[in-house]
C-alpha positions as CSV (number, residue, x, y, z in Angstrom):
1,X,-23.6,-0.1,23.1
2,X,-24.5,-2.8,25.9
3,X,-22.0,-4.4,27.7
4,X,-20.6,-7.8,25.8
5,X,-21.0,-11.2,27.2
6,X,-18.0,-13.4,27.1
7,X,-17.9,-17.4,26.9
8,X,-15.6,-20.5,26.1
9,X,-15.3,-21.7,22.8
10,X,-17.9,-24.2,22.6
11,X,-17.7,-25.9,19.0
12,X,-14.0,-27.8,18.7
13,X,-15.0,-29.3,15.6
14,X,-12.5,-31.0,12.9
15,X,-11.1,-27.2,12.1
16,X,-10.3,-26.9,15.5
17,X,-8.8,-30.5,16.3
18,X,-6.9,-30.7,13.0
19,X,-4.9,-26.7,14.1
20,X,-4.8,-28.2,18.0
21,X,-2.8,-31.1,17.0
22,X,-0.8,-29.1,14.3
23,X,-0.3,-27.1,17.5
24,X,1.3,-29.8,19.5
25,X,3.5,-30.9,16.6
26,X,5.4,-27.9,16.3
27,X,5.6,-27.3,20.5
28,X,7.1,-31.2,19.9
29,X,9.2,-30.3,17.4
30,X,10.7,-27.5,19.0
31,X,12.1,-29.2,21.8
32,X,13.2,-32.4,19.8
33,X,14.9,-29.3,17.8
34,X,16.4,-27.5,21.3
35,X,17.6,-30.4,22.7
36,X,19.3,-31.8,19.7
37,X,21.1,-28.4,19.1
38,X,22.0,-28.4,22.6
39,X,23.4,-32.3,22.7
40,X,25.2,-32.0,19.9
41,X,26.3,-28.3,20.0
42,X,26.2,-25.3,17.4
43,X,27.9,-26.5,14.6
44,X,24.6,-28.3,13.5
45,X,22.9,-24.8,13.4
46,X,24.1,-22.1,10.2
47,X,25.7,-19.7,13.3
48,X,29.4,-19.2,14.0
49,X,31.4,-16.6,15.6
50,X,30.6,-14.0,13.3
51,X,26.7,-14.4,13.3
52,X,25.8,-15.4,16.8
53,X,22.2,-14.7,16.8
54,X,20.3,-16.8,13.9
55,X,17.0,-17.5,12.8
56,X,15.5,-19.1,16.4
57,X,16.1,-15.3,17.4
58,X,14.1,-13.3,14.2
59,X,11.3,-15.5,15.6
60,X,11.8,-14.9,18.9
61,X,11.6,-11.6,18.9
62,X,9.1,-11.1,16.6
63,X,6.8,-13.0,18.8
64,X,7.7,-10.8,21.7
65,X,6.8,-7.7,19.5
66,X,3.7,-9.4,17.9
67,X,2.8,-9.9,21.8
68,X,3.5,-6.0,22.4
69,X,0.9,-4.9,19.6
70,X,-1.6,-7.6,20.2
71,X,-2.8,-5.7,23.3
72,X,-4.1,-2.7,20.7
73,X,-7.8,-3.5,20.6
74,X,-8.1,-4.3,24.4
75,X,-6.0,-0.3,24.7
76,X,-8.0,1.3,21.9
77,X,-11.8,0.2,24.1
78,X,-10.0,0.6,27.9
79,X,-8.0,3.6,27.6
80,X,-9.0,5.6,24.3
81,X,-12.8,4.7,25.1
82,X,-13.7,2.8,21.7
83,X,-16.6,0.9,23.2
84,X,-16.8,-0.8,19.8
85,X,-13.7,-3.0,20.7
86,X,-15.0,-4.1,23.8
87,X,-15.7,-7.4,22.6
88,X,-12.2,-8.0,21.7
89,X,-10.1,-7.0,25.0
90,X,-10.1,-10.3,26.6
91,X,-8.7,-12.1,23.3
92,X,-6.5,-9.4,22.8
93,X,-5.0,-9.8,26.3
94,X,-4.4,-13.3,25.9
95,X,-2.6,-13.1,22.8
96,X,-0.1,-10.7,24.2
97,X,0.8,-13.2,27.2
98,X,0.8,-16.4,25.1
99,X,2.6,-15.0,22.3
100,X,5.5,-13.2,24.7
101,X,5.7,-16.8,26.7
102,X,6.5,-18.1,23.4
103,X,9.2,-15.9,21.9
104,X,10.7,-16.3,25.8
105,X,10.8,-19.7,25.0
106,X,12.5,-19.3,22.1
107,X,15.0,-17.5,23.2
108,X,15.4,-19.4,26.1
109,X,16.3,-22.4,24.9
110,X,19.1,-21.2,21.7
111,X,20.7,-19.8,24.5
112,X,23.3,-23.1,24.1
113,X,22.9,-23.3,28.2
114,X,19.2,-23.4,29.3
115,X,20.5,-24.7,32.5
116,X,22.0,-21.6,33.2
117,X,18.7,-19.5,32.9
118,X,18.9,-19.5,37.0
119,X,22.6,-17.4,36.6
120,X,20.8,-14.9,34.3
121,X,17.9,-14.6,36.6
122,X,19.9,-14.0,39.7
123,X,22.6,-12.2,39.0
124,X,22.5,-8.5,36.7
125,X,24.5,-6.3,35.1
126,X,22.3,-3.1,35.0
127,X,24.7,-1.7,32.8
128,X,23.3,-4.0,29.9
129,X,20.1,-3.7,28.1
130,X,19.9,-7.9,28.7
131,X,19.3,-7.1,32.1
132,X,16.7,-4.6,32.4
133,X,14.4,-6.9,29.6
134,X,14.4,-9.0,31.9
135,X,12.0,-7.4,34.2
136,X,10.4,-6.1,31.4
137,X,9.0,-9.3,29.7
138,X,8.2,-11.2,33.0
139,X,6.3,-7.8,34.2
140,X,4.7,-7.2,31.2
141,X,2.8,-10.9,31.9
142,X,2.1,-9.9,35.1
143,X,0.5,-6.4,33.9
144,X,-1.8,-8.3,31.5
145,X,-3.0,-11.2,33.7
146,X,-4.0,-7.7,36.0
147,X,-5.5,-6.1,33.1
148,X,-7.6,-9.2,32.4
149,X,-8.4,-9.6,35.7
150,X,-10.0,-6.5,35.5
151,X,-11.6,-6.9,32.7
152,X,-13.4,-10.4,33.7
153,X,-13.7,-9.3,37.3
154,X,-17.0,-7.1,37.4
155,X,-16.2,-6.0,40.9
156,X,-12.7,-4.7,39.4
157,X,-14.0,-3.5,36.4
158,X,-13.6,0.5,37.3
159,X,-10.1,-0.2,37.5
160,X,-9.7,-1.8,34.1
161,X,-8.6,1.8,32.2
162,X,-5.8,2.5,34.9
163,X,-4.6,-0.4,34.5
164,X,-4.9,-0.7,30.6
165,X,-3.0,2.5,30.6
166,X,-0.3,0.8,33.0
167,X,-0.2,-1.7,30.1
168,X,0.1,0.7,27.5
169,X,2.7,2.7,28.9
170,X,4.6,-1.0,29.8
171,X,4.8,-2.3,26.7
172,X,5.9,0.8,24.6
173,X,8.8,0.5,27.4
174,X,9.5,-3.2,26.2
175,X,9.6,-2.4,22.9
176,X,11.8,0.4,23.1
177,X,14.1,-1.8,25.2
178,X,13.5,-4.7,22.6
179,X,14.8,-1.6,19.8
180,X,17.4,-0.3,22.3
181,X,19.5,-3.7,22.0
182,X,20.4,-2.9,18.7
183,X,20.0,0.4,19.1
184,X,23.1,0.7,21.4
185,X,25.3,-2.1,19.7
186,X,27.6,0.8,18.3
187,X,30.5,-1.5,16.6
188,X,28.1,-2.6,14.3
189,X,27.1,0.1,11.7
190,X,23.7,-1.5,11.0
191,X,22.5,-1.4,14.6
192,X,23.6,2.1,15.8
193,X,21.2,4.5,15.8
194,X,18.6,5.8,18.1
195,X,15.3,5.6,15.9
196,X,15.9,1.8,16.3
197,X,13.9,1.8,19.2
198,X,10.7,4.0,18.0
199,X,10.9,1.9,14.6
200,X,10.5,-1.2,17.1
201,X,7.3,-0.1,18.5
202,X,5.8,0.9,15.5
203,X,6.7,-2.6,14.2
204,X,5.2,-3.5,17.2
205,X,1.9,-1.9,16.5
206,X,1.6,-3.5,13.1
207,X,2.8,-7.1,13.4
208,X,0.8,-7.8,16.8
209,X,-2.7,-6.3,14.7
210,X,-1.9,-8.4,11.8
211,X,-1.1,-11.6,13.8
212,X,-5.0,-10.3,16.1
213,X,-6.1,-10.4,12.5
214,X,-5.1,-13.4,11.4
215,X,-6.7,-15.4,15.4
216,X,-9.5,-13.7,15.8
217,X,-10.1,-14.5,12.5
218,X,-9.8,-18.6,12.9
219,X,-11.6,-18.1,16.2
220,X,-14.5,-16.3,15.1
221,X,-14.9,-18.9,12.2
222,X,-14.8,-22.1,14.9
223,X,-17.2,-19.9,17.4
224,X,-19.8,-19.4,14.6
225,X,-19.8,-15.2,14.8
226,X,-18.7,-12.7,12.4
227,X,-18.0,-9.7,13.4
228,X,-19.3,-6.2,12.2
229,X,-18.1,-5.0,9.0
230,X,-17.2,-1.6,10.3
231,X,-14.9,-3.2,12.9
232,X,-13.0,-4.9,10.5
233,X,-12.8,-1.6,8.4
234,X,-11.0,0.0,11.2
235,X,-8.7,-2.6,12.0
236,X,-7.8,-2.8,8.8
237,X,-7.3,0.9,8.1
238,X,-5.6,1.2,11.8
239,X,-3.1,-1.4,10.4
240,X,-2.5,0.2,7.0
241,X,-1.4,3.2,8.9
242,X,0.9,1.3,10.9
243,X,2.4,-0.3,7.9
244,X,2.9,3.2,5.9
245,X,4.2,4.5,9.7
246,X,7.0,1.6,9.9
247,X,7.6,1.9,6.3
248,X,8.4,6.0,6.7
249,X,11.1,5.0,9.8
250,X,12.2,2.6,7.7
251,X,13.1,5.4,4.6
252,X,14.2,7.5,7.3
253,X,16.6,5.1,8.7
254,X,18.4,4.2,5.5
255,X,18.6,8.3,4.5
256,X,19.9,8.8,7.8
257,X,22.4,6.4,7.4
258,X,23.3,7.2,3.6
259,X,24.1,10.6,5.1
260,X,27.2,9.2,7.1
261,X,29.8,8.8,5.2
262,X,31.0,6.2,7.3
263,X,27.8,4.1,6.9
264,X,27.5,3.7,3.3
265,X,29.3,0.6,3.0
266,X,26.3,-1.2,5.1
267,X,23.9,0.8,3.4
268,X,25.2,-0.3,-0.3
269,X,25.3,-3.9,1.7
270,X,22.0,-3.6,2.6
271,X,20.3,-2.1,-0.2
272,X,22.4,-3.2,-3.5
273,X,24.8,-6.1,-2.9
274,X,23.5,-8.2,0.0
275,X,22.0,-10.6,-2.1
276,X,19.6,-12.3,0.1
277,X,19.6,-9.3,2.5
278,X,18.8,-7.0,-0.7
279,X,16.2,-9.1,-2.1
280,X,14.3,-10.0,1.5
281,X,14.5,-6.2,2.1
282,X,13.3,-5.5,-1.4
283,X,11.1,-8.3,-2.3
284,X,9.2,-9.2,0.9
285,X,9.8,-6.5,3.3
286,X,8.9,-3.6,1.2
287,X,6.5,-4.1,-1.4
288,X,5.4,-7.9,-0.5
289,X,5.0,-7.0,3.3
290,X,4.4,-3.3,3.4
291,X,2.5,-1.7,-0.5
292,X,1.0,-4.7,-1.6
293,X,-1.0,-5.3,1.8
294,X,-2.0,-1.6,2.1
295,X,-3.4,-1.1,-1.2
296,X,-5.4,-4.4,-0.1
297,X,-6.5,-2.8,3.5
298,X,-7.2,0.4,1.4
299,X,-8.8,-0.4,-1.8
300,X,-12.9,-1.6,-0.9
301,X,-12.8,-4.1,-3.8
302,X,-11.0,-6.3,-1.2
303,X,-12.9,-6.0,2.0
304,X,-13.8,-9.4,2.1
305,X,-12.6,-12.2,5.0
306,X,-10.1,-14.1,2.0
307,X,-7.8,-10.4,1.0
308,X,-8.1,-9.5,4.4
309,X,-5.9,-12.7,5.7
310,X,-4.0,-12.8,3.1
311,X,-2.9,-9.1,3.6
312,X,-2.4,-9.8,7.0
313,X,-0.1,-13.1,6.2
314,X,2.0,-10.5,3.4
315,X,2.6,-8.3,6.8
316,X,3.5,-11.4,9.1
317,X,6.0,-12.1,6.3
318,X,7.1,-9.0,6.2
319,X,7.6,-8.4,9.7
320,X,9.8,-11.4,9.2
321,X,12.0,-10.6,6.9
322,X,12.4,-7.2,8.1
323,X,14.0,-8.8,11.7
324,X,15.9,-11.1,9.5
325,X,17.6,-8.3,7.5
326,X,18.4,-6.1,10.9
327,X,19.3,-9.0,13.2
328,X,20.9,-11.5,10.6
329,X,21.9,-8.9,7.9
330,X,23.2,-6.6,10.5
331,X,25.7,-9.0,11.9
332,X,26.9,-10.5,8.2
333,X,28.1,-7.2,7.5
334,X,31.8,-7.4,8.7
335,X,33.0,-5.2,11.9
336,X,34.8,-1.9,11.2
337,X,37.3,-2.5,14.2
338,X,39.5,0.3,13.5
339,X,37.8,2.6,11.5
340,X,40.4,4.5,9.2
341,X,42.5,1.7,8.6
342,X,42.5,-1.4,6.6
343,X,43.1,-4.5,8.4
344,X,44.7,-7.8,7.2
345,X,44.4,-11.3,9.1
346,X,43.4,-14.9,8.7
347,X,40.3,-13.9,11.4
348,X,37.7,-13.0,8.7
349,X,38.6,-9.7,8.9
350,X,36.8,-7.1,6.1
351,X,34.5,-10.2,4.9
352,X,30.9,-10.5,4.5
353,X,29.9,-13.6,7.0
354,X,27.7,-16.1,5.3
355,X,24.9,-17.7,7.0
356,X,22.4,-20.5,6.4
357,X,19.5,-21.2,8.7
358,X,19.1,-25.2,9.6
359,X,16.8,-27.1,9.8
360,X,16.6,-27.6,13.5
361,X,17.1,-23.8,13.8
362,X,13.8,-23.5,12.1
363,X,12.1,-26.0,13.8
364,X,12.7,-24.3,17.4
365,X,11.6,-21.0,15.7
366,X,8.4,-22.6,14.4
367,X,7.9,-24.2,17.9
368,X,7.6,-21.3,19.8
369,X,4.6,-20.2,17.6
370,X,3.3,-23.5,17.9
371,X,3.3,-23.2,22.0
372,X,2.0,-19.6,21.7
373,X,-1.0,-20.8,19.8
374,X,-1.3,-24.1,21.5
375,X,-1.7,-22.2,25.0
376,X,-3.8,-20.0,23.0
377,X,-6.5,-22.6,21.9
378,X,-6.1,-24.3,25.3
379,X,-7.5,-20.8,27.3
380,X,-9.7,-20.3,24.9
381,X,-11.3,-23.7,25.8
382,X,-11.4,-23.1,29.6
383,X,-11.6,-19.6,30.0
384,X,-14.9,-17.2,28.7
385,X,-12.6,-15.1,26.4
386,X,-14.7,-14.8,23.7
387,X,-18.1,-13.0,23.4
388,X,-21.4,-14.7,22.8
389,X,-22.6,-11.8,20.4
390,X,-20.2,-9.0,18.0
391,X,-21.7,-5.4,17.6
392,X,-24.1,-5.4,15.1
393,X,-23.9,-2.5,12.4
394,X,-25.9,-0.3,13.5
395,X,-24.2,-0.1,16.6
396,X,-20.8,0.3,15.9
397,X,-19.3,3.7,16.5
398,X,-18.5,5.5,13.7
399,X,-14.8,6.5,13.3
């Protein structure tokens, strides 16, 4: 297979205009949202002292794992050799930065004190998880604007699988420490266990190829192309696998868990009486986000460019509600402060913590995607990210 030819998107016509100004409404609207929640303080959001981390953070850090697993067609060509996904590395490398700078931004700004960000940045405690993700999001960037700049650089262009394997290594580090935050919050039952962080990058794997899916997808129809049926094949059948992979942690989880005595209170929370928590995990994690969308990957009757976005947005959705179930879920769930005992106060001891998202709280959530795609679109316009020609059939490995 020849070496692709990259370019700038070239034809901005009304599709392109009318999703670019969609764009800069929600980046607007987020930080009309963030500074209104920060003037006027968190009692306008659903959170209180028992759920501290609310909806702004299920987007947030679903962007940064959606940014993780976005970088898997530029690894599969660089470091596993599939010269077939060549002509997607660049787009996949700017997905991964755009969409990471826009869960940061997220979760910068529902931090109640953005003006504080400098303390954070200056002083750690390397005894906390917090700390170390730090360095790990801001390198990661830094990784990928190397990885591209071997990639677009021909003179650097035999260092491009070093470095993609750099990346690779790096962001299967991030999402472990992305998993480990939960992972090692041990007073809440819901959170503590190890396979937290292994579920995270497979999670990883499958939102950030559904979300490529869903881009490349909109891009490809502005730029004119349409990629090789074959391609899409395997990028659909990669992201099946990842769905049926997060879907076995997932059952392996909950057994692991129903196998503690101790645990079974969150589990029967979880999967019987949460209400919402039950019926997200249920309804749209399970079989909306995770059996519907792989019999679609999987059956040929729906190989076409309609079932294939709409199986990716079931997964999106999914991946969704699956962050909303551990992070909100996890912390509704009332502490077991002294296990063996039954306590009795006036401090919401032994009750489930209610919690409804805002408005505003949405709003921020929604404008971090709109500032990951907005910087998206932007690049795409300025930078030659996307190639003047797809593989044709014929020249598409076969897997």
């Amino acid at each position: 297979m020849s070496t692709p030819r990259f370019q700038i998107l070239k034809n901005s016509g009304a599709g392109y205009r009318l999703v670019l100004g969609l764009l800069v409404l929600l980046a607007g609207a987020g930080l009309v949202a963030a500074h209104y929640m920060e003037s006027r303080g968190h009692q306008v959001t659903g959170m209180d002292n028992q759920i501290v981390w609310g909806l702004p953070h299920v987007f947030a850090v679903y962007l940064i794992l959606a940014a993780s697993g976005a970088l898997n067609a530029a690894s599969v060509s660089s470091v596993f050799g599939r010269t077939d996904f060549s002509p997607l590395t660049r787009l996949s490398g700017l997905l991964a930065i755009t969409l990471l700078v826009g869960g940061l931004a997220v979760l910068v700004l529902d931090l109640g004190r953005p003006d504080r960000l400098i303390v954070a940045m200056t002083h750690y405690n390397f005894k906390s998880v917090f700390a170390w993700n730090i360095f790990l999001y801001t390198g990661f960037v830094v990784v990928v604007i190397g990885y591209l700049w071997m990639m677009m650089e021909p003179r650097m262009n035999r260092y491009t699988k070093q470095v993609g394997l750099l990346a690779l290594c790096w962001r299967f580090v991030l999402t472990s420490g992305t998993g480990a935050i939960f992972g090692f919050l041990v007073a809440r039952e819901a959170y503590d266990t190890a396979i937290m962080a292994p579920m995270f990058i497979v999670m990883s794997l499958a939102q950030g190829t559904a979300v490529f899916l869903l881009v490349s997808t909109a891009v490809f129809h502005w730029s004119g192309y349409r990629p090789a049926a074959e391609l899409v094949a395997k990028l659909r059948r990669l992201l099946a696998i990842f769905i049926l992979v997060v879907l076995y942690l997932v059952v392996l989880y909950h057994l692991t868990n129903l196998y503690i005595a101790q645990h079974h209170g969150v589990e029967r929370f979880i999967l019987l009486d949460g209400g919402v928590y039950t019926g997200l995990f249920w309804g749209v994690q399970v079989i909306g986000g995770s059996v519907l969308p792989v019999w679609l990957f999987l059956s040929p009757r729906f190989s076409g460019r309609g079932p294939t976005v709409i199986a990716a947005l079931l997964v999106v959705l999914g991946g969704l509600a699956q962050l909303y179930v551990i992070i909100i879920g996890g912390q509704a769930y009332p502490l077991n402060i002294m296990p063996g005992y039954r306590l009795q106060s006036g401090f919401f001891d032994g009750v489930v913590a209610s919690y409804a998202p805002s408005l505003p709280e949405l709003v921020l959530g929604l404008g971090g995607v709109g500032l990951a795609g907005l910087l998206a679109v932007l690049a795409l316009r300025v930078l030659p990210f996307l190639p003047t020609a797809m593989p044709t059939t014929s020249s598409v490995n076969k897997c």
